[in-house]
N, C-alpha and C positions, 0 to 999 in steps of 0.2 A: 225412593221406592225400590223393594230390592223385584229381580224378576228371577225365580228358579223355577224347576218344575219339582212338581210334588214326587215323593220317593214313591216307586211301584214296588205292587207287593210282590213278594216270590213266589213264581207259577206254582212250585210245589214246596208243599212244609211233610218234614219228615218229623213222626212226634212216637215217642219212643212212652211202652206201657207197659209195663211188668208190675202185678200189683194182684192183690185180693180184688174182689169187684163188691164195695162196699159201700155207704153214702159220702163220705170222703173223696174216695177215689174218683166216685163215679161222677162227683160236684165239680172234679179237677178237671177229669175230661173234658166233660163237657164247658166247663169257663176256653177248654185251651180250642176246643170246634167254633165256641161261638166267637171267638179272638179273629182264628183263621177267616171265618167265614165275613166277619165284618172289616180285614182287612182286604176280601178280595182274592182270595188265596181261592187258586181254580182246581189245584188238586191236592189231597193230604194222602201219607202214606202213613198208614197207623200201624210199627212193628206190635206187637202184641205176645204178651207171656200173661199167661194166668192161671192161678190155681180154682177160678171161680171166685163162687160168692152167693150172695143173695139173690135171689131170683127177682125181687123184685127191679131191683136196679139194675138189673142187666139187661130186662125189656125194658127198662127205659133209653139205657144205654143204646140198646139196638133200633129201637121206635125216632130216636133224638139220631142221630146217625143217619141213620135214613133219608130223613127230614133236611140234610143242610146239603146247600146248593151246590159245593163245589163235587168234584168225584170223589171216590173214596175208597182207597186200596187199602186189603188190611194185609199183611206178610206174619204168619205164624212164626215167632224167632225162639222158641223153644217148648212149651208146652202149653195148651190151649185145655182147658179140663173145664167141666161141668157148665154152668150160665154162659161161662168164657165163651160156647162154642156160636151162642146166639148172636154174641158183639161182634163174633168174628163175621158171622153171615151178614152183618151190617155194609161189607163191601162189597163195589159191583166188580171189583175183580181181586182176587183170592189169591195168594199164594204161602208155600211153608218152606221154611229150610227143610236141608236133607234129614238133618237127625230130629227133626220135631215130631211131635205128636198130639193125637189128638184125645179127650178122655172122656165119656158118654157114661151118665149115670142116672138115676132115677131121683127125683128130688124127695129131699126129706125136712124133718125139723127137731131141734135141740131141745130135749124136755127137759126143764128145770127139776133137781133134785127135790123128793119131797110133793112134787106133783100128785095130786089125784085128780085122775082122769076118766070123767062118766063117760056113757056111752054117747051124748052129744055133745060131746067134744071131741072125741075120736073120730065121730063122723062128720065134723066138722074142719076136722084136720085134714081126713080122707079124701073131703071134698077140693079143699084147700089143694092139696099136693096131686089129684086127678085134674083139676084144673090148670094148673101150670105147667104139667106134661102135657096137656094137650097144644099149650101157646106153644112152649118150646118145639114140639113133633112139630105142628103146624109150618114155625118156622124153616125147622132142617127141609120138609115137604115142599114148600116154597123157595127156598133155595137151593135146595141140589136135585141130585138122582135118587135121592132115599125119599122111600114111601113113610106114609104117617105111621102104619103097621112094624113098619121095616126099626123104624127111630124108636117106637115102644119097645120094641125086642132089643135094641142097642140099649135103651136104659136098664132091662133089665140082668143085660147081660154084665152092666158096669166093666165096661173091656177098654183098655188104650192102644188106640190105632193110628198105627204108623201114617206119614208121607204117603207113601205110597197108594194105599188106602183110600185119602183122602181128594186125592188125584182119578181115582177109580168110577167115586161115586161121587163126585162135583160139587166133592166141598170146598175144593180147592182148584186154579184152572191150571198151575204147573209148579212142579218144585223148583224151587232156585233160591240162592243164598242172596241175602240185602244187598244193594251198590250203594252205598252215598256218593253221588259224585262231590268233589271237594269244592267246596263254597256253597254247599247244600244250606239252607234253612232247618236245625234240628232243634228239638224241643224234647226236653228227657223231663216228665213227672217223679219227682221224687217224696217219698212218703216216709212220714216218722213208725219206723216199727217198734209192736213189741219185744222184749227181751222173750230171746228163745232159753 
């Protein structure tokens, strides 16, 4: 009979995310939260670069997030842009490097070439994309110092706002560059792209 003790998990997992926010990615994530969360792992530090993505997956992203038990720091490690900004707001404490930023737009959709588009589909798209700015508003409104009004006006301004900023208006609680301390737990998601 052998007698060990079983391997403890690491207090913190550092999990590294730079990616489009798409069903792929967003499948990866999540398998890599529910990893953590079923080995016990009590805190994850989610660095995070994004250009966006799909709106839909990105509340889910942020709603799944939310949802696991251990805590959850997200660190902006370069650009945080459009649905990105919701995943981000999925930690209960926020931080960006110095030169990151943030990028606020209004949502849209990709009309296939050749489309014809009556008027119940238009207002059906309308209602579509007034919908999802009011999740996303909601969200910034419930997570920082920006008002629901305030975040409408940021979409429409489509504007990229610095650190600084972001620090301002509490989206963020202070600037500072990543530590890995050495022997850290890190996990880098890697994804097949397409040729540019």
């Amino acid at each position: 009979m052998t007698t060990g003790t079983a391997e403890q998990p690491p207090q913190i997992v550092y999990v590294s995310f730079s990616a489009e926010i798409i069903p792929s990615t967003t499948e990866s994530l999540i398998a890599v939260m529910a990893d953590c969360t079923n080995k016990g792992v009590k805190q994850v530090y989610l660095m995070l670069s994004t250009p966006g993505g799909l709106v839909m997956h990105g509340l889910n992203l942020y709603n799944v997030l939310r949802a696991m038990p251990f805590e959850l720091i997200t660190h902006n490690v370069g650009n945080v842009d459009s649905i990105g900004n919701a995943v981000f707001l999925a930690g209960s404490k926020r931080y960006a490097c110095p030169h990151s930023t943030f990028m606020f737009h209004g949502v849209g959709f990709n009309a296939n070439p050749g489309d014809r588009l009556e008027e119940k589909d238009l207002r059906e798209k309308l209602n579509s994309l007034t919908s999802d700015q009011k999740r996303i508003g909601a969200i910034i409104a419930e997570r920082t110092k920006i008002s629901e009004k305030d975040a409408a006006t940021l979409f429409l301004e489509a504007q990229t706002k610095d650190a600084t900023y972001a620090a301002g208006c509490g989206i963020i609680d202070e600037i500072k560059d990543v530590q890995i301390p050495t022997g850290a737990t890190v996990v880098s998601l890697v994804f097949q792209r397409k040729p540019v």
